[in-house]
PDB file with one MODEL, atoms N, CA, C and O in Angstrom:
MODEL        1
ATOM      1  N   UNK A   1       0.784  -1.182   0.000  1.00  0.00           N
ATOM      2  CA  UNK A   1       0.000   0.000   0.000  1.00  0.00           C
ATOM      3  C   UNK A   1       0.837   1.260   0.000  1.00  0.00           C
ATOM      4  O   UNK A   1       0.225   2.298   0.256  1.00  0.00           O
ATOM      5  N   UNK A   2       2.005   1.335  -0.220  1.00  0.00           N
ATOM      6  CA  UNK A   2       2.839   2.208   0.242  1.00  0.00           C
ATOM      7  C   UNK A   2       3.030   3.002  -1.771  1.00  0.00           C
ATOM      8  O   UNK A   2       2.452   2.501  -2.736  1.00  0.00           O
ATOM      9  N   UNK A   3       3.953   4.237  -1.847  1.00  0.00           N
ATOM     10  CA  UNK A   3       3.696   5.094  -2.605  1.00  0.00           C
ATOM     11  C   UNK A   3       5.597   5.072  -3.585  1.00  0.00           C
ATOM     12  O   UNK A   3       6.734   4.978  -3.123  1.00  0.00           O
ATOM     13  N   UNK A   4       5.224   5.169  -4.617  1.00  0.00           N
ATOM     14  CA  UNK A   4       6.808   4.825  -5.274  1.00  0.00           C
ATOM     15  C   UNK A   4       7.061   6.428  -5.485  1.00  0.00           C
ATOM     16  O   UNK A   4       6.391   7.460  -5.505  1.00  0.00           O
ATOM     17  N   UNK A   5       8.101   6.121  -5.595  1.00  0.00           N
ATOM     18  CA  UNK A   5       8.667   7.383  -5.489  1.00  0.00           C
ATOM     19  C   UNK A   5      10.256   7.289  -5.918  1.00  0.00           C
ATOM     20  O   UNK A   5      11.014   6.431  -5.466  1.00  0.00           O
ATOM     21  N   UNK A   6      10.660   8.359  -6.910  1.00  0.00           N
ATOM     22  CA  UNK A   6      11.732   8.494  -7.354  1.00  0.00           C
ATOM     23  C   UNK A   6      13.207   9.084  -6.464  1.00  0.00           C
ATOM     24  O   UNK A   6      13.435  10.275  -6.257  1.00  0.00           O
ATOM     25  N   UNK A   7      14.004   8.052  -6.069  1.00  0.00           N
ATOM     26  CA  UNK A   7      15.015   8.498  -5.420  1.00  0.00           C
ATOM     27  C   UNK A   7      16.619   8.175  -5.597  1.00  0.00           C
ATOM     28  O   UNK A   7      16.866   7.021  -5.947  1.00  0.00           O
ATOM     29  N   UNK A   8      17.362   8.760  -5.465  1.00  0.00           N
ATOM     30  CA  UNK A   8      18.940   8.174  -5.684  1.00  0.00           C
ATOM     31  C   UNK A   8      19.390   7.211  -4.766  1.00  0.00           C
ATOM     32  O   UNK A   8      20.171   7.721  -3.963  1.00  0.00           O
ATOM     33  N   UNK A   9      19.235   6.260  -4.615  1.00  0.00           N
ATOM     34  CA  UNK A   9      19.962   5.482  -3.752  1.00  0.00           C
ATOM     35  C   UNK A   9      21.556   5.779  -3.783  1.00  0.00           C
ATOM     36  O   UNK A   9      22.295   6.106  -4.711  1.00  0.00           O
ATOM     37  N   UNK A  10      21.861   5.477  -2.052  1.00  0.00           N
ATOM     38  CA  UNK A  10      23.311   5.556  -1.400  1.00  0.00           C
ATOM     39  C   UNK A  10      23.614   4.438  -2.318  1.00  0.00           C
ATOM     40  O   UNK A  10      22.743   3.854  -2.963  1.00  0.00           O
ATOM     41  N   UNK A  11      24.958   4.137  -2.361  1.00  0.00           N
ATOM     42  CA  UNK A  11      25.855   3.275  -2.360  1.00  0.00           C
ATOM     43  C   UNK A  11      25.818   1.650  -1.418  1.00  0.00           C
ATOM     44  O   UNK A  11      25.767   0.467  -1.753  1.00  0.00           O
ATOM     45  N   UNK A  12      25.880   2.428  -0.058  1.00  0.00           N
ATOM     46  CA  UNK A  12      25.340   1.106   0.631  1.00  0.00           C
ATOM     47  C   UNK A  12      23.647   0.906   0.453  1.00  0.00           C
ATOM     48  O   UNK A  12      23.222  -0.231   0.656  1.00  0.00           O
ATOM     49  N   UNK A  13      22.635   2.010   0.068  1.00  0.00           N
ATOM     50  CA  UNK A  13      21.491   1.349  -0.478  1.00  0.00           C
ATOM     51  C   UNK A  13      21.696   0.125  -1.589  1.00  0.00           C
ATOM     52  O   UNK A  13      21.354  -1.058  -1.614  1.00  0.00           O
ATOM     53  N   UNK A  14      22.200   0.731  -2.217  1.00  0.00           N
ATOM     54  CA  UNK A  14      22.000  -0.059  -3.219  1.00  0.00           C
ATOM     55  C   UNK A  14      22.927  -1.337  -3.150  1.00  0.00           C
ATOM     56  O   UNK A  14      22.583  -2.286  -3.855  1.00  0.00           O
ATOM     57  N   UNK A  15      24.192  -1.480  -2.291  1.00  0.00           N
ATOM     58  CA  UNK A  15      24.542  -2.745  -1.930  1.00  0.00           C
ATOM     59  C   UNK A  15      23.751  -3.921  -1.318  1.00  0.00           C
ATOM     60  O   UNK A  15      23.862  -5.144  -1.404  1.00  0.00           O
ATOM     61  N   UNK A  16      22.755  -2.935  -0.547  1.00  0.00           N
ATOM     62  CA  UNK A  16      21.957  -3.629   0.272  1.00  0.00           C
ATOM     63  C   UNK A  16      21.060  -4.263  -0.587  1.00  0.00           C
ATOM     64  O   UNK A  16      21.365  -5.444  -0.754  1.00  0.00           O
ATOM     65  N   UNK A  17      20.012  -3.887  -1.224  1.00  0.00           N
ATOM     66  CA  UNK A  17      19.493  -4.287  -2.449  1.00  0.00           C
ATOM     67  C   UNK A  17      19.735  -4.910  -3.295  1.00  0.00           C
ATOM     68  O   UNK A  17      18.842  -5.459  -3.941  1.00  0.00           O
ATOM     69  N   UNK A  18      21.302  -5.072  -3.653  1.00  0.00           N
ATOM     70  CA  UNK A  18      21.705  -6.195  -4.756  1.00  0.00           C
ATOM     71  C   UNK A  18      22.100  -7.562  -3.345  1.00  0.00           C
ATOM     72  O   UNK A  18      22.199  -8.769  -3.570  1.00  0.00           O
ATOM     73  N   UNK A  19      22.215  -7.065  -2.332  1.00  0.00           N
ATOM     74  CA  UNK A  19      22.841  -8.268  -1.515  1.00  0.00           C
ATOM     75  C   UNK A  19      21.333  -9.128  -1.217  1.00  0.00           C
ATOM     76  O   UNK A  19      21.146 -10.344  -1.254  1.00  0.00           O
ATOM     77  N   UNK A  20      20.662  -8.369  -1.009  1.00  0.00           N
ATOM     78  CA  UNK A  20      19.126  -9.154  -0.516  1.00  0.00           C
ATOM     79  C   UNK A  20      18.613 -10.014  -1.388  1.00  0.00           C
ATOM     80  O   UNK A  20      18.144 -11.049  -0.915  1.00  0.00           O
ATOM     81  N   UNK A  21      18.568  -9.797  -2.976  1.00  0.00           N
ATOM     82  CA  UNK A  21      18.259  -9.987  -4.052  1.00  0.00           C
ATOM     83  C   UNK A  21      19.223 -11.605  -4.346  1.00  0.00           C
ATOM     84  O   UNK A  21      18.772 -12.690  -4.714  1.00  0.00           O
ATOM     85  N   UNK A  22      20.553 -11.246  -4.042  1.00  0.00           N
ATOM     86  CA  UNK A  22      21.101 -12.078  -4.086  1.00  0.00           C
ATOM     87  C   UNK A  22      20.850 -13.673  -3.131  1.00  0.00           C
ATOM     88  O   UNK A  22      20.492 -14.841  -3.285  1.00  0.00           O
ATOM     89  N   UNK A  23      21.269 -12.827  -2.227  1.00  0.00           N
ATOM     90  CA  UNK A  23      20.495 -14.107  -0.938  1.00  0.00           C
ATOM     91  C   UNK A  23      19.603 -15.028  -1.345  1.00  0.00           C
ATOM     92  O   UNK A  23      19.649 -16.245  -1.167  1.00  0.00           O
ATOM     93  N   UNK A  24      18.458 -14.126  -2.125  1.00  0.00           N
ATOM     94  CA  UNK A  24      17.354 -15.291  -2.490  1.00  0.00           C
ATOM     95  C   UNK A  24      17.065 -16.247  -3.434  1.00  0.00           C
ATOM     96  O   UNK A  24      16.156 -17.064  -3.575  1.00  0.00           O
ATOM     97  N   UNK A  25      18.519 -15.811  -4.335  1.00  0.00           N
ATOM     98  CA  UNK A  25      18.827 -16.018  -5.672  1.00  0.00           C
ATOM     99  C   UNK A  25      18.433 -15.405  -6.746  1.00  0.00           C
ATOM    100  O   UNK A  25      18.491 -15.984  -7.831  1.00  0.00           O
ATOM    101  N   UNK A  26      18.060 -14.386  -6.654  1.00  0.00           N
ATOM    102  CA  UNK A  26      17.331 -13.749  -7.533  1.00  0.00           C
ATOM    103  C   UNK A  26      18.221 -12.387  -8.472  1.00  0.00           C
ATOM    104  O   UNK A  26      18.784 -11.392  -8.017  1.00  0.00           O
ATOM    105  N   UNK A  27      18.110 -12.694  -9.447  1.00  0.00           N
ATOM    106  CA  UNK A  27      18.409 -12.260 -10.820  1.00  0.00           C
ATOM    107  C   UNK A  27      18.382 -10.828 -10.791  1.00  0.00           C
ATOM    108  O   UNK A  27      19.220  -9.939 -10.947  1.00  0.00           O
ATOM    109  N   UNK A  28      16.417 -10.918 -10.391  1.00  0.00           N
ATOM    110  CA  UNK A  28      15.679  -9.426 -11.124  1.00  0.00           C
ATOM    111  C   UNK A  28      14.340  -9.322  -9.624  1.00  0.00           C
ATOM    112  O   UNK A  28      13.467 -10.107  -9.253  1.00  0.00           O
ATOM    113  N   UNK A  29      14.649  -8.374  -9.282  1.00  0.00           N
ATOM    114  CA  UNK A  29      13.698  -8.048  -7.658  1.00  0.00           C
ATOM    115  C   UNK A  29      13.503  -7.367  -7.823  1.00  0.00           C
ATOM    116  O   UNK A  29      13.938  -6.680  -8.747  1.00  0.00           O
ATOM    117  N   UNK A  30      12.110  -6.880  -6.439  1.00  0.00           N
ATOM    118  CA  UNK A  30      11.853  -5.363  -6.164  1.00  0.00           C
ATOM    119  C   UNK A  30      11.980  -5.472  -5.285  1.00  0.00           C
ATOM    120  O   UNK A  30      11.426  -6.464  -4.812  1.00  0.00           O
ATOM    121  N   UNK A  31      12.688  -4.700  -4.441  1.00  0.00           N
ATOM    122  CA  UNK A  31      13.325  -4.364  -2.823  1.00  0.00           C
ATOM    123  C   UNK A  31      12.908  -3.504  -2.202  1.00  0.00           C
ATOM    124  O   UNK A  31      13.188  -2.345  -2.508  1.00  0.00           O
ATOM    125  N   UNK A  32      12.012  -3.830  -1.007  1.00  0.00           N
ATOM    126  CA  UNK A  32      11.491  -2.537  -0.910  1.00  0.00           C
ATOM    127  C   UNK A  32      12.443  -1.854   0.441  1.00  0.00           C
ATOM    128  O   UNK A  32      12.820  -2.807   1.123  1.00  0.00           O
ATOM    129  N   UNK A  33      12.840  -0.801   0.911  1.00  0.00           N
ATOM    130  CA  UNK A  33      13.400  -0.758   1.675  1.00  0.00           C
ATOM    131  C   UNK A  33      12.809   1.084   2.484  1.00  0.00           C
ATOM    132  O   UNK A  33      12.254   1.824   1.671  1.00  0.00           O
ATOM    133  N   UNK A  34      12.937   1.516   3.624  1.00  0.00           N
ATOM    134  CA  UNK A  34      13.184   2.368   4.141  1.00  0.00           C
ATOM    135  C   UNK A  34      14.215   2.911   5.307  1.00  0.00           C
ATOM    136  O   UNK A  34      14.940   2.222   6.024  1.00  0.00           O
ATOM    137  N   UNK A  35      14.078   4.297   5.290  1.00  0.00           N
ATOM    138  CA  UNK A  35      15.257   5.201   6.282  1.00  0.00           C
ATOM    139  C   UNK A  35      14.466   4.899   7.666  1.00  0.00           C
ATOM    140  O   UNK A  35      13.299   5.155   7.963  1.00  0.00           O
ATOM    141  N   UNK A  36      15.847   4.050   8.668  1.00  0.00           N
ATOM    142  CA  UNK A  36      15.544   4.493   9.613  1.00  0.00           C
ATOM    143  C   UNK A  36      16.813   5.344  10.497  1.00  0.00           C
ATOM    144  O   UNK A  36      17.774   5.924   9.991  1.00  0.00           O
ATOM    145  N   UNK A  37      16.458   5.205  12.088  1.00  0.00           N
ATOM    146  CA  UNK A  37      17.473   5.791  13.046  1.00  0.00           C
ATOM    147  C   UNK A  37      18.633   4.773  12.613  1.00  0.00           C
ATOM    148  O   UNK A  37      19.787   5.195  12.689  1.00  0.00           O
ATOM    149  N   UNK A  38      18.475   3.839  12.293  1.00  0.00           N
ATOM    150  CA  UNK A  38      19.858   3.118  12.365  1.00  0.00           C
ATOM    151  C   UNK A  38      20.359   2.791  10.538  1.00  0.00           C
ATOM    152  O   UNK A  38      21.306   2.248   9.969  1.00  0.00           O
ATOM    153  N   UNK A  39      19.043   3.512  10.124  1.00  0.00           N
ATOM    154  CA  UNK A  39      20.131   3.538   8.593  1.00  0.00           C
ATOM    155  C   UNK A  39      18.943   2.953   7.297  1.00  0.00           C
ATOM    156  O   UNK A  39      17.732   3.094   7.470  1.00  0.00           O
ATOM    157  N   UNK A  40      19.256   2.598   6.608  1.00  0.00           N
ATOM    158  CA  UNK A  40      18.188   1.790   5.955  1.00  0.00           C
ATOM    159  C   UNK A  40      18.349   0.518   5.998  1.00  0.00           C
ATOM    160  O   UNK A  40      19.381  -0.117   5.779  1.00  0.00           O
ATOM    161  N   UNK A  41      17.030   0.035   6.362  1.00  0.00           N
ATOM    162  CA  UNK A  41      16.343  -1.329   6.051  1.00  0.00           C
ATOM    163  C   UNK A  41      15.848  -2.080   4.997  1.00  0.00           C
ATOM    164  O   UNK A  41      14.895  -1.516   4.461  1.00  0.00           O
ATOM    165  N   UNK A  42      16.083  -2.925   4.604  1.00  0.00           N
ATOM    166  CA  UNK A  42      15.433  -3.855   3.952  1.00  0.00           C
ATOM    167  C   UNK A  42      13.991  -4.203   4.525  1.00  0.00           C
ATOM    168  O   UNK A  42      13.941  -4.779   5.611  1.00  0.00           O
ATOM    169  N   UNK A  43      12.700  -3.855   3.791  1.00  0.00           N
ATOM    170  CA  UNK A  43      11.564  -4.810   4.395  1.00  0.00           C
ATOM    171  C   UNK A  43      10.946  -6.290   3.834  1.00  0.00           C
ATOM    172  O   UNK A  43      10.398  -7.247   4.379  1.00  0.00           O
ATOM    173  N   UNK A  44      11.290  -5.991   2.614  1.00  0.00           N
ATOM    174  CA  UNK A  44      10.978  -6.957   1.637  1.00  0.00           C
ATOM    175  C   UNK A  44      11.692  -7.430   0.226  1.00  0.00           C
ATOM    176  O   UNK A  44      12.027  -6.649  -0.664  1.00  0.00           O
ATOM    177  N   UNK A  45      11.860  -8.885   0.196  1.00  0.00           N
ATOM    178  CA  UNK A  45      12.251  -8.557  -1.687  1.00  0.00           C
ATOM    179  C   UNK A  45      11.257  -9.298  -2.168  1.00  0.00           C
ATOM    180  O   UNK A  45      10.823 -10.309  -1.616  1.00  0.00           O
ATOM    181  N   UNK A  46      10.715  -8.658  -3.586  1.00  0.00           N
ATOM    182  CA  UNK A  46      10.104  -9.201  -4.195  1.00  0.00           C
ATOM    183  C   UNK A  46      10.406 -10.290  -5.418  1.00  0.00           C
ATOM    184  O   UNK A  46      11.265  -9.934  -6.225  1.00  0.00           O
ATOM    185  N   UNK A  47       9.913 -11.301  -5.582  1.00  0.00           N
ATOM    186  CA  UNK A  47      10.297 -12.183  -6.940  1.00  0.00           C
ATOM    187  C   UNK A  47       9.496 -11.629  -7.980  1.00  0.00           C
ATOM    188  O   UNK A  47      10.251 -11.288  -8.890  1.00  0.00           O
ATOM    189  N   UNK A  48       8.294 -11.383  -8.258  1.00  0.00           N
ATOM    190  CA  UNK A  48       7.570 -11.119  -8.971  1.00  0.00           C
ATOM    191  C   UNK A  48       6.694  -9.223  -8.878  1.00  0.00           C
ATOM    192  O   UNK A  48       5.533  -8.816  -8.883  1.00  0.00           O
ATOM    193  N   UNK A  49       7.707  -8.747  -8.825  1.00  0.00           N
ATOM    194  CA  UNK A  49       7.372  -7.028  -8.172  1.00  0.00           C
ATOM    195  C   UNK A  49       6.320  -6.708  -9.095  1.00  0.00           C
ATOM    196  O   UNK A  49       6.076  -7.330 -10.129  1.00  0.00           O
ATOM    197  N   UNK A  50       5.693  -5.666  -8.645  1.00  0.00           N
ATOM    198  CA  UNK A  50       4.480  -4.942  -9.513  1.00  0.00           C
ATOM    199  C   UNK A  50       5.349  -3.577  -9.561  1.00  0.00           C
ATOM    200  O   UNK A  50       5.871  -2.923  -8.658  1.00  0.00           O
ATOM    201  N   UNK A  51       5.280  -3.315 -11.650  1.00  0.00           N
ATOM    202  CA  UNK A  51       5.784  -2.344 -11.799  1.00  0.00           C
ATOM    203  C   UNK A  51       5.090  -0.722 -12.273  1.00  0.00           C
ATOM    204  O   UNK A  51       5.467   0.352 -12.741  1.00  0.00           O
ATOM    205  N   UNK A  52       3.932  -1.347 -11.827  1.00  0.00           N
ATOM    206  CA  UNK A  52       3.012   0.199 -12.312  1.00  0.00           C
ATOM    207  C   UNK A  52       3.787   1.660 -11.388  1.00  0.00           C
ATOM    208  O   UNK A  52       4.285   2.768 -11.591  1.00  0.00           O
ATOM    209  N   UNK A  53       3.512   0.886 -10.508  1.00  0.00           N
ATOM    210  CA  UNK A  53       4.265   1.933  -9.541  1.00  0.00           C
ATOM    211  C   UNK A  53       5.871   2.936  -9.733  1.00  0.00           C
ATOM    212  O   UNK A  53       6.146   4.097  -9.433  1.00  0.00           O
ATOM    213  N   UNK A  54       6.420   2.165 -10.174  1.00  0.00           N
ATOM    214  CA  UNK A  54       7.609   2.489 -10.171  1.00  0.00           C
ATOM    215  C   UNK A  54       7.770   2.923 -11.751  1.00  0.00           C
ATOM    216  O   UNK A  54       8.654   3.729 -12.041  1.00  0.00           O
ATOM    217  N   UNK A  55       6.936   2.401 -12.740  1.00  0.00           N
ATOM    218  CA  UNK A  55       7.029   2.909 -14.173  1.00  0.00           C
ATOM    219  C   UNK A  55       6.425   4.212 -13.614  1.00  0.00           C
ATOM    220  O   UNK A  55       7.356   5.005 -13.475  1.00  0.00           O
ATOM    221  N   UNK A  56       5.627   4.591 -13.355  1.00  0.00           N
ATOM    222  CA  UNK A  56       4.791   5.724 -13.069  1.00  0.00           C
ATOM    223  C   UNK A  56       5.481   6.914 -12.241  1.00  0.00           C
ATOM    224  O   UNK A  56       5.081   8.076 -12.319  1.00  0.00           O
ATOM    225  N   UNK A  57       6.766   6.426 -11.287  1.00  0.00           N
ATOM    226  CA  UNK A  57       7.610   7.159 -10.987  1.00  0.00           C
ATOM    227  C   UNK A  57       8.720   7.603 -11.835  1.00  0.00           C
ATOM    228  O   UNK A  57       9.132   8.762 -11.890  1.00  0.00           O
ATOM    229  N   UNK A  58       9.062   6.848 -12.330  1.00  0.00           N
ATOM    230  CA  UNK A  58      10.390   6.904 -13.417  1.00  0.00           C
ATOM    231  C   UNK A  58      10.001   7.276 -14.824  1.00  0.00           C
ATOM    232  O   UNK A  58      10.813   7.729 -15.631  1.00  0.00           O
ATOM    233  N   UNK A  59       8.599   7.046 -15.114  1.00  0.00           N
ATOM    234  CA  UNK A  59       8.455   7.641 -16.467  1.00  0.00           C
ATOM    235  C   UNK A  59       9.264   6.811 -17.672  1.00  0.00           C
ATOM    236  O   UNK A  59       9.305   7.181 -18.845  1.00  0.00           O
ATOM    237  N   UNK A  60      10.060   5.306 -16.998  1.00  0.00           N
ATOM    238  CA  UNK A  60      10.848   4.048 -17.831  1.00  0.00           C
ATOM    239  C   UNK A  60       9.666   3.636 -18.045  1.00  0.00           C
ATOM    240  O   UNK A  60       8.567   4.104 -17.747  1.00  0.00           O
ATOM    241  N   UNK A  61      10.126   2.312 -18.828  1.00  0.00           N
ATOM    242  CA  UNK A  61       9.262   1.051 -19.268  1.00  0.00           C
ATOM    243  C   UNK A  61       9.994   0.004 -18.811  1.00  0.00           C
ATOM    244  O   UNK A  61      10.433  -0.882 -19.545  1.00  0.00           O
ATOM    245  N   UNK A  62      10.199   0.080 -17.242  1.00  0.00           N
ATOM    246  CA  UNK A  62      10.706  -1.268 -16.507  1.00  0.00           C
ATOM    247  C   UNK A  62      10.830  -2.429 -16.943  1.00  0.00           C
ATOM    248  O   UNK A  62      11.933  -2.974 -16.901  1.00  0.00           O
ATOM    249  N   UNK A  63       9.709  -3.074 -17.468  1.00  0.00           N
ATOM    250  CA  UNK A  63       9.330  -4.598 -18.065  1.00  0.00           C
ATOM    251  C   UNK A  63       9.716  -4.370 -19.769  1.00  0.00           C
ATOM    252  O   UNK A  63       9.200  -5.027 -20.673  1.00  0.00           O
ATOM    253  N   UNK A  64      10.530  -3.510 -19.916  1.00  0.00           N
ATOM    254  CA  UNK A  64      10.869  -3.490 -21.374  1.00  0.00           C
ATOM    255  C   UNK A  64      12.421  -3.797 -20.820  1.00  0.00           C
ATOM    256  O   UNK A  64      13.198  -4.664 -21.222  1.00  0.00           O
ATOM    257  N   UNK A  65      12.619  -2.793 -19.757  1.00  0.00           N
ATOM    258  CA  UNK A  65      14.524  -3.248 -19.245  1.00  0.00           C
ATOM    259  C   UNK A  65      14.541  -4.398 -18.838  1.00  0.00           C
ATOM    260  O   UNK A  65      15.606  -4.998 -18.984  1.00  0.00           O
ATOM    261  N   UNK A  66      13.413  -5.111 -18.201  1.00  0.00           N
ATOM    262  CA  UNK A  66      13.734  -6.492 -17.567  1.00  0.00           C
ATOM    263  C   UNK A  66      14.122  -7.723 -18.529  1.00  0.00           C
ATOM    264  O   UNK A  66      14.880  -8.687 -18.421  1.00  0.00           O
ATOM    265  N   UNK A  67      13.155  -7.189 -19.626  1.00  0.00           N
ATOM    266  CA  UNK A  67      12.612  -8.672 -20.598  1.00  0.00           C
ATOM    267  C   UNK A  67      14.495  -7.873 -21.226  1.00  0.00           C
ATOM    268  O   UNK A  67      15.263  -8.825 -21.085  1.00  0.00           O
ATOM    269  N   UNK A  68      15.062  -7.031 -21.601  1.00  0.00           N
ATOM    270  CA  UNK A  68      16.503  -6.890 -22.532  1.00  0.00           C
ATOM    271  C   UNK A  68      17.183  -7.690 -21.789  1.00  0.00           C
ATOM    272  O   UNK A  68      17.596  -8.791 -22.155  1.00  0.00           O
ATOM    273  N   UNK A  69      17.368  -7.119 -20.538  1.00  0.00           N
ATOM    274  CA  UNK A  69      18.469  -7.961 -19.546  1.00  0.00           C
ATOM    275  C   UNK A  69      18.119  -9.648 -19.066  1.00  0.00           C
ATOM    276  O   UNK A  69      18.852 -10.430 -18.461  1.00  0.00           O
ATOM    277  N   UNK A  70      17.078  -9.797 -19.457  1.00  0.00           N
ATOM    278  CA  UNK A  70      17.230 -11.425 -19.595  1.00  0.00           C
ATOM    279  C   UNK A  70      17.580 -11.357 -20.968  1.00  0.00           C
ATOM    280  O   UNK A  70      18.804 -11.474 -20.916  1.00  0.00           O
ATOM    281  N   UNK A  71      17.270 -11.239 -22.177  1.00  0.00           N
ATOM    282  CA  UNK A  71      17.765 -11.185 -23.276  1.00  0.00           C
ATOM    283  C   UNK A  71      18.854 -10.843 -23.310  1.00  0.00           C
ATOM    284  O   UNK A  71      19.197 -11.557 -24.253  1.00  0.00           O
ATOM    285  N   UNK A  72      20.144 -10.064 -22.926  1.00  0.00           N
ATOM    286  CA  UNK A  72      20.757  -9.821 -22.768  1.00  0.00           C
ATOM    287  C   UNK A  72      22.199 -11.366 -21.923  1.00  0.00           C
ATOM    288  O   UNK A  72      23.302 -11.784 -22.276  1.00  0.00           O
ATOM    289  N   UNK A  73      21.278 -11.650 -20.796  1.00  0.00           N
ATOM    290  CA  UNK A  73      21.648 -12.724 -19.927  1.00  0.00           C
ATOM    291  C   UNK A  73      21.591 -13.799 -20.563  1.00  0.00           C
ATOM    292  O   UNK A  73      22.689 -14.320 -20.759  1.00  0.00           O
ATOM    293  N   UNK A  74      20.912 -14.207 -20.870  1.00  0.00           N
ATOM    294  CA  UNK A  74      20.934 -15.366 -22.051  1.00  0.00           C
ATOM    295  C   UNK A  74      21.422 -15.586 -23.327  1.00  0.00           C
ATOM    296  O   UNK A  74      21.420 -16.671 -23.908  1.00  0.00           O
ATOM    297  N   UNK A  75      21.976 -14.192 -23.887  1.00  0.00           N
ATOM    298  CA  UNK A  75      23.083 -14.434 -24.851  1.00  0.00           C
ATOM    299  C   UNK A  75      24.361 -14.957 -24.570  1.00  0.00           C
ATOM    300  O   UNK A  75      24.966 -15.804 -25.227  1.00  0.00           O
ATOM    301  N   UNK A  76      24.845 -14.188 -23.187  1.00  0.00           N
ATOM    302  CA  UNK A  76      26.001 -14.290 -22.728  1.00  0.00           C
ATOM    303  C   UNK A  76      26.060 -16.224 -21.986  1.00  0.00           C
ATOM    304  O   UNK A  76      27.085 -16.651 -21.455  1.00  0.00           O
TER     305      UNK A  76
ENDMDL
END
């Protein structure tokens, strides 16, 4: 229920996010995470994320980058 929103992730954000992703084995996630007193959290990763939200922030075509980079992954 929560609201997407366009932001720069830190460095360790975004470590955090590829590390979570990883953990679960996962390729291609949606991570949801927030700021707290002790820094940011991880709350969730998703396998199957819903991208209205986040197309609608970014003004991308998410599921057009996802489907290249498996295309992409599967060449290599």
């Amino acid at each position: 229920g929560g609201k997407a929103e366009l932001i720069e992730l830190s460095a360790e954000e975004e470590e955090m996010a590829i590390h979570a992703a990883r953990a679960l084995g996962l390729r291609v996630a949606g991570v949801d995470m927030i700021q707290s007193a002790r820094g940011p959290l991880v709350l969730e990763v998703n396998a199957s994320p819903g991208l209205e939200g986040i197309e609608q922030a970014t003004g991308k075509d998410i599921a057009g980058e996802i489907i290249a980079y498996v295309e992409r992954s599967v060449k290599h």
